[in-house]
C-alpha positions in Angstrom: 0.0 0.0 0.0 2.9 2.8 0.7 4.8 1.5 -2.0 1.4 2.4 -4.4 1.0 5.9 -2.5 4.9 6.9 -3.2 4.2 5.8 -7.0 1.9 8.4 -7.0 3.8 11.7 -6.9 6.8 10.4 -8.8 4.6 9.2 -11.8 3.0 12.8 -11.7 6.4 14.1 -11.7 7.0 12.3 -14.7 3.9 12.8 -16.7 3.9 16.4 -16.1 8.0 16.8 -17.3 7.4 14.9 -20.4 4.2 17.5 -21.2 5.8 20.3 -20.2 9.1 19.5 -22.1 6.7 18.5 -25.5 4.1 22.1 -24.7 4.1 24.6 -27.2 6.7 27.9 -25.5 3.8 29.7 -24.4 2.7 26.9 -21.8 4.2 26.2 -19.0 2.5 23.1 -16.5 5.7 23.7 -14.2 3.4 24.6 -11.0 1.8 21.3 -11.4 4.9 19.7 -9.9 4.0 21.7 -6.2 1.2 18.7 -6.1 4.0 15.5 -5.5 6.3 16.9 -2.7 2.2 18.3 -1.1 0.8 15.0 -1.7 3.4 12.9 -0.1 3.5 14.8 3.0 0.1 13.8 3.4 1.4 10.3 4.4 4.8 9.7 4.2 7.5 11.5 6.7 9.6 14.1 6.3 12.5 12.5 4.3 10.5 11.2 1.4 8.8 14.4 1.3 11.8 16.3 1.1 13.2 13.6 -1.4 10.2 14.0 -3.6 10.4 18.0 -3.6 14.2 17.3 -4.5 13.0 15.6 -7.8 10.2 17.8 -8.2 13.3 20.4 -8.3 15.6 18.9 -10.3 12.7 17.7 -13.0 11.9 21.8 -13.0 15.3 22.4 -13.6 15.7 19.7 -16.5 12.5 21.4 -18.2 14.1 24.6 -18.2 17.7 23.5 -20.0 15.6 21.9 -22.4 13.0 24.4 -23.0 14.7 27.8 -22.7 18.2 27.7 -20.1 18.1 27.6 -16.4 18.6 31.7 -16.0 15.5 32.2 -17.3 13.0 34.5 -15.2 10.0 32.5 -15.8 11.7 29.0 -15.0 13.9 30.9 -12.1 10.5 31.8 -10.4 8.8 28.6 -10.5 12.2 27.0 -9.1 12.3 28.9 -6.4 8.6 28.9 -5.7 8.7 24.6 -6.1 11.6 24.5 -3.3 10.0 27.1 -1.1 7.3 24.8 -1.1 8.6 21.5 -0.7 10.6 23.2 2.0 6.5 23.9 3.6 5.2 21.3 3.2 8.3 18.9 4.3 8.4 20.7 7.8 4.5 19.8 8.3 5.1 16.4 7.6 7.5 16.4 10.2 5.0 18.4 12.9 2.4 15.9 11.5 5.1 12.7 12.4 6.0 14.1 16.0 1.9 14.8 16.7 1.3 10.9 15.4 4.2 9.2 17.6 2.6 11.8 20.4 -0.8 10.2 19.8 0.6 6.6 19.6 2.6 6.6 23.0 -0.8 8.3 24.7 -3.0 5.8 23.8 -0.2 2.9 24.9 -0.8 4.9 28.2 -4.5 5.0 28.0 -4.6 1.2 26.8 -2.2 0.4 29.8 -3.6 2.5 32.6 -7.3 0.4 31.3 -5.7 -3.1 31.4 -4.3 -2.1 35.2 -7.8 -0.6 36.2 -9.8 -3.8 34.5 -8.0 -6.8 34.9 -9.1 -9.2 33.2 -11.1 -11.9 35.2 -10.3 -15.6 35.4 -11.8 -18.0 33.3 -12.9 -20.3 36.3 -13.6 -18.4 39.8 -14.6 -21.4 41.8 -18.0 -23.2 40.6 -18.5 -20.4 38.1 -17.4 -20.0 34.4 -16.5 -16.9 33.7 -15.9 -14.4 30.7 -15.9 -10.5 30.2 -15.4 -8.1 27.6 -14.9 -4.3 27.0 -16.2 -2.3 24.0 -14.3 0.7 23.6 -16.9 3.4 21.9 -14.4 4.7 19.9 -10.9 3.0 18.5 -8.9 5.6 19.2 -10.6 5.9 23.1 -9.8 2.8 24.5 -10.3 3.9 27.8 -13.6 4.8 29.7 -15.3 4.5 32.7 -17.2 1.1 32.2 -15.7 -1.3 35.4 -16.2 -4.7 36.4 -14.3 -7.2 38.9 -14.6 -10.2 40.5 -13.5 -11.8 44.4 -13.3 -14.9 46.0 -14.7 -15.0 49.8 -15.1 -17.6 52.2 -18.7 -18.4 51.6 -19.0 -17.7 47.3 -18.3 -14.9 44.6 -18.5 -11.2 45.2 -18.8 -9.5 41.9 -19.2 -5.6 40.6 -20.3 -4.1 37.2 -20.7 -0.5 36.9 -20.7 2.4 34.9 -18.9 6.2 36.1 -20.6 9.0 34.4 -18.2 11.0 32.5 -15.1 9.7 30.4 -11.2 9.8 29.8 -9.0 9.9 32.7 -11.3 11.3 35.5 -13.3 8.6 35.0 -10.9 6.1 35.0 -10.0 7.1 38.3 -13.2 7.4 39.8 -13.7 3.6 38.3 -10.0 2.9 39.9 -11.3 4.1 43.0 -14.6 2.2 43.1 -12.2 -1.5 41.8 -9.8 -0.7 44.8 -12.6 0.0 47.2 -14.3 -3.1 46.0 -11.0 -5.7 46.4 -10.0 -4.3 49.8 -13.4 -4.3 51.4 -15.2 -7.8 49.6 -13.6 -10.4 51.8 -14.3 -8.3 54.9 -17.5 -7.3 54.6 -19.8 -10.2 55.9 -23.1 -8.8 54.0 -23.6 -6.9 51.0 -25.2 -3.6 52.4 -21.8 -3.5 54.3 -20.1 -3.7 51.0 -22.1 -1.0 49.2 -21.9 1.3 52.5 -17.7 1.1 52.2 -18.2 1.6 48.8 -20.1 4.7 48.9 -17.9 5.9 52.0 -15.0 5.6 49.9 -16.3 7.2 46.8 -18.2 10.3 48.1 -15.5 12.4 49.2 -13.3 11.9 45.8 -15.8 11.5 43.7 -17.4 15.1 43.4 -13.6 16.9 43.6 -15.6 20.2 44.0 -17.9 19.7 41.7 -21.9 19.9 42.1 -22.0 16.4 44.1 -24.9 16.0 41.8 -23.3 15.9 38.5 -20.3 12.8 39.6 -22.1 9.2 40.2 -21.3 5.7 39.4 -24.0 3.4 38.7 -23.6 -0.2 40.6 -24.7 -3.7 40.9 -23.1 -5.4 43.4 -23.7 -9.7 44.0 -23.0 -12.3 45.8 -23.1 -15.7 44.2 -22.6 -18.2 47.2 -20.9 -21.3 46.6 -23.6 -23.7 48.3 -26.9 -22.0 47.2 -28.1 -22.0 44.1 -29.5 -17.9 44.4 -28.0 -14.5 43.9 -27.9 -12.1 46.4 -28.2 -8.8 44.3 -28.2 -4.7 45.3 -28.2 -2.6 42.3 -27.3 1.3 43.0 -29.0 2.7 40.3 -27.7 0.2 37.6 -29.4 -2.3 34.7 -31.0 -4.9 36.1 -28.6 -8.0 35.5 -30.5 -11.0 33.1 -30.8 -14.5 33.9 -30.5 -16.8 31.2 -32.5 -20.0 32.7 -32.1 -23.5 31.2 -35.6 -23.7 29.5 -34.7 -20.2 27.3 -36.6 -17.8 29.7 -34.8 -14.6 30.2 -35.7 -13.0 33.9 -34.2 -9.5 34.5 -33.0 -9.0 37.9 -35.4 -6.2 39.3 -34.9 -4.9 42.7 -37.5 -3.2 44.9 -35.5 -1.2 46.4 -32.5 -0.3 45.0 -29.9 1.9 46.5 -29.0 5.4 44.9 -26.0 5.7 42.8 -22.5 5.5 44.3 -21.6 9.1 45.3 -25.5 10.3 45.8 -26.1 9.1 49.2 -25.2 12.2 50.7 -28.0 14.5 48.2 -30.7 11.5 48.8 -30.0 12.4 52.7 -30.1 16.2 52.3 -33.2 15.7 50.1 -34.9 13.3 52.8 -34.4 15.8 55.4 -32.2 16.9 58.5 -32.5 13.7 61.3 -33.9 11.1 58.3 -30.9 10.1 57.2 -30.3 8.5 53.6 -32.3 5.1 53.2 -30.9 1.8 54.4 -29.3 -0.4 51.8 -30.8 -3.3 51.0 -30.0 -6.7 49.0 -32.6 -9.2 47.3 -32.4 -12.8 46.5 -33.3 -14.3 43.0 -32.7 -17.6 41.9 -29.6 -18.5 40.3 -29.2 -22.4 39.4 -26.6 -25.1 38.1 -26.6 -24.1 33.9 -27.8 -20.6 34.1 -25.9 -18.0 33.2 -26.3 -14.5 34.7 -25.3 -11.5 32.4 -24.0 -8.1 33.7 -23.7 -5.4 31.3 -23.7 -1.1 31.8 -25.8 1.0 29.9 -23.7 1.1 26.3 -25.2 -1.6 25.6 -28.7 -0.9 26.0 -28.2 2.4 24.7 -26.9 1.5 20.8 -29.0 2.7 18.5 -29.6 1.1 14.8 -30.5 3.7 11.8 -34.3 4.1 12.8 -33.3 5.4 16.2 -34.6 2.0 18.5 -32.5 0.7 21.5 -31.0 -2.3 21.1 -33.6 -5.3 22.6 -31.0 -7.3 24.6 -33.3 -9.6 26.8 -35.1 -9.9 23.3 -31.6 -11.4 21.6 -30.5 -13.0 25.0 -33.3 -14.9 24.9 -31.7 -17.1 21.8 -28.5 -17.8 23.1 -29.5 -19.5 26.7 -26.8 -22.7 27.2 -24.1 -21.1 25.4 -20.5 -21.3 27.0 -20.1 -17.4 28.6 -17.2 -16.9 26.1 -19.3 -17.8 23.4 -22.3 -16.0 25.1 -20.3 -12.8 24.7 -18.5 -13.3 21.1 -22.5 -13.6 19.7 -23.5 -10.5 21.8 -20.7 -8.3 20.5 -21.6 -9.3 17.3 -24.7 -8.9 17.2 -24.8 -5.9 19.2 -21.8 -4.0 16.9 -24.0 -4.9 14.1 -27.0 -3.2 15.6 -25.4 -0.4 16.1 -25.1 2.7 13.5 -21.9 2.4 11.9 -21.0 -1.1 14.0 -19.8 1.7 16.4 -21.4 2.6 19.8 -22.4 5.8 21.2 -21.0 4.6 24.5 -18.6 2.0 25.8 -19.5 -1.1 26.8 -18.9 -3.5 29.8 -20.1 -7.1 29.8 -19.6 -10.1 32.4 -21.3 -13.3 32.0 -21.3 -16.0 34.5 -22.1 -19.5 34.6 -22.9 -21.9 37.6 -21.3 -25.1 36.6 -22.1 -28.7 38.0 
């Protein structure tokens, strides 16, 4: 492919030196030879640019001994006008090579600091199969504020999905903040209200950083598979309800009656509730969860891609099809299907997706 692109400019080069050279005296196509050394800066670096307005130069030069001598004030002009020019455009091709090695070393950063923040989770955490998957919303953006994470306690499996508003760096620290939170406090806590409460503790004075506390949440669900009971114990802070994929292709979304507010809201719910009321207690629910269903935990990018007539993708709709399928493979078809739904097979927001078996 860059050895087509280079042929480009030197075969225009050529073609308009052999015109020129063959014009009548009165026409003169040497300021067509500006567009090789312009086009090549567009993709190649500085040296071939300068290289090509080198032979743009020289062919200018040739054209002239043929046609009239090299002294002439018409040629002498367009000479010096062609190497001004290539000298241009060769220095922009260098600012553009320095801004794209400036951009490639940021997102290695970006793509680093995500893989620290969201480790990847085990294949196998105890009697559950286990896969996950980010969808970046943009290529270049591979870094967000979708989080998800997974611990082992002494009684079963603590895991998190959530979703911090905002994006870029501030909200991969507030999702830092809520992973670290989460893997220091799940093997103390003995209950998950406990859990949340140390959670929103930790969260609530970093979170807002002096902004309107109303404007910086994350968006949680929080569970507890255990290892001897074949139930979920669930509390969602303002998330998606998680889906249950049962064995007999029912899909049962996980709705709460009472779900908690958003992590980093608690304080405004108390304010709002009144002074002595305090902010309401957190509370968990229990859903079934058996041997061969899988349970799938997703943030709102997923529900949120749009197709070309504007309509949300249906996920318990398409979920609904895929019941007894490994979790890997659960998630490849998702993606899929999901990246297909979407405008452009790109999403409007990233995406987060866990999906967890309970094996024999």
């Amino acid at each position: 492919m860059r050895h087509a692109q280079l042929a480009v400019p030197f075969a225009l080069i050529a073609l308009v030196t052999v015109v020129d050279v063959l014009a009548p005296r009165d026409v003169h196509l040497g300021p067509f030879l500006v567009a090789a050394p312009a086009l090549t800066a567009s993709f190649a670096g500085p040296r071939m640019t300068g290289f090509v307005g080198l032979v743009a130069v020289l062919a200018q030069s040739v054209v002239a001994a043929v046609r009239t001598t090299l002294t002439d004030l018409n040629h002498t002009f367009q000479i010096g006008a062609l190497v001004m020019i290539s000298v241009f455009v060769t220095f922009f091709a260098h600012l553009r090579e320095v801004h794209e090695k400036e951009l490639v070393q940021l997102r290695s950063v970006a793509e680093t600091a995500q893989q620290v923040v969201l480790r990847p989770l085990r294949d196998r955490i105890g009697p559950l199969g286990v896969a996950s998957v980010y969808l970046a919303a943009a290529a270049e953006a591979q870094i967000g504020g979708d989080l998800y994470a997974a611990a082992r306690t002494a009684r079963g499996t603590r895991l998190i999905v959530g979703d911090v508003r905002g994006k870029g760096l501030e909200a991969v620290g507030d999702a830092a903040l809520v992973l670290g939170a989460f893997r220091a406090a799940a093997h103390r806590e003995a209950g998950l209200p406990g859990l949340v409460d140390y959670l929103e503790g930790a969260v609530s004075p970093d979170v807002d950083d002096g902004v309107d506390r109303g404007e910086s949440f994350i968006t949680a669900a929080v569970l507890d598979v255990p290892d001897d009971e074949p139930v979920v114990h669930l509390v969602s802070c303002g998330h998606p309800p998680p889906l249950v994929l049962r064995r007999d292709g029912r899909v049962d979304p996980l709705d709460v009656e009472q779900p908690a507010p958003p992590l980093g809201l608690a304080g405004l719910v108390e304010s709002s509730r009144g002074v002595g009321l305090g902010a309401p207690p957190v509370t968990s629910q229990t859903f079934d969860f058996g041997e061969g269903e899988v349970l799938l935990l997703y943030t709102d990018g997923v529900l949120e891609a749009r197709d070309r007539s504007g309509a949300f993708y249906p996920l318990a709709e398409r979920a609904a099809a895929w019941s007894g399928l490994h979790p890997r493979v659960l998630l490849e078809r998702l993606c899929e299907d999901l990246l297909a739904h979407a405008t452009g097979n790109t999403l409007g927001d990233d995406a987060a997706m866990v999906a967890v078996e309970r094996l024999g």
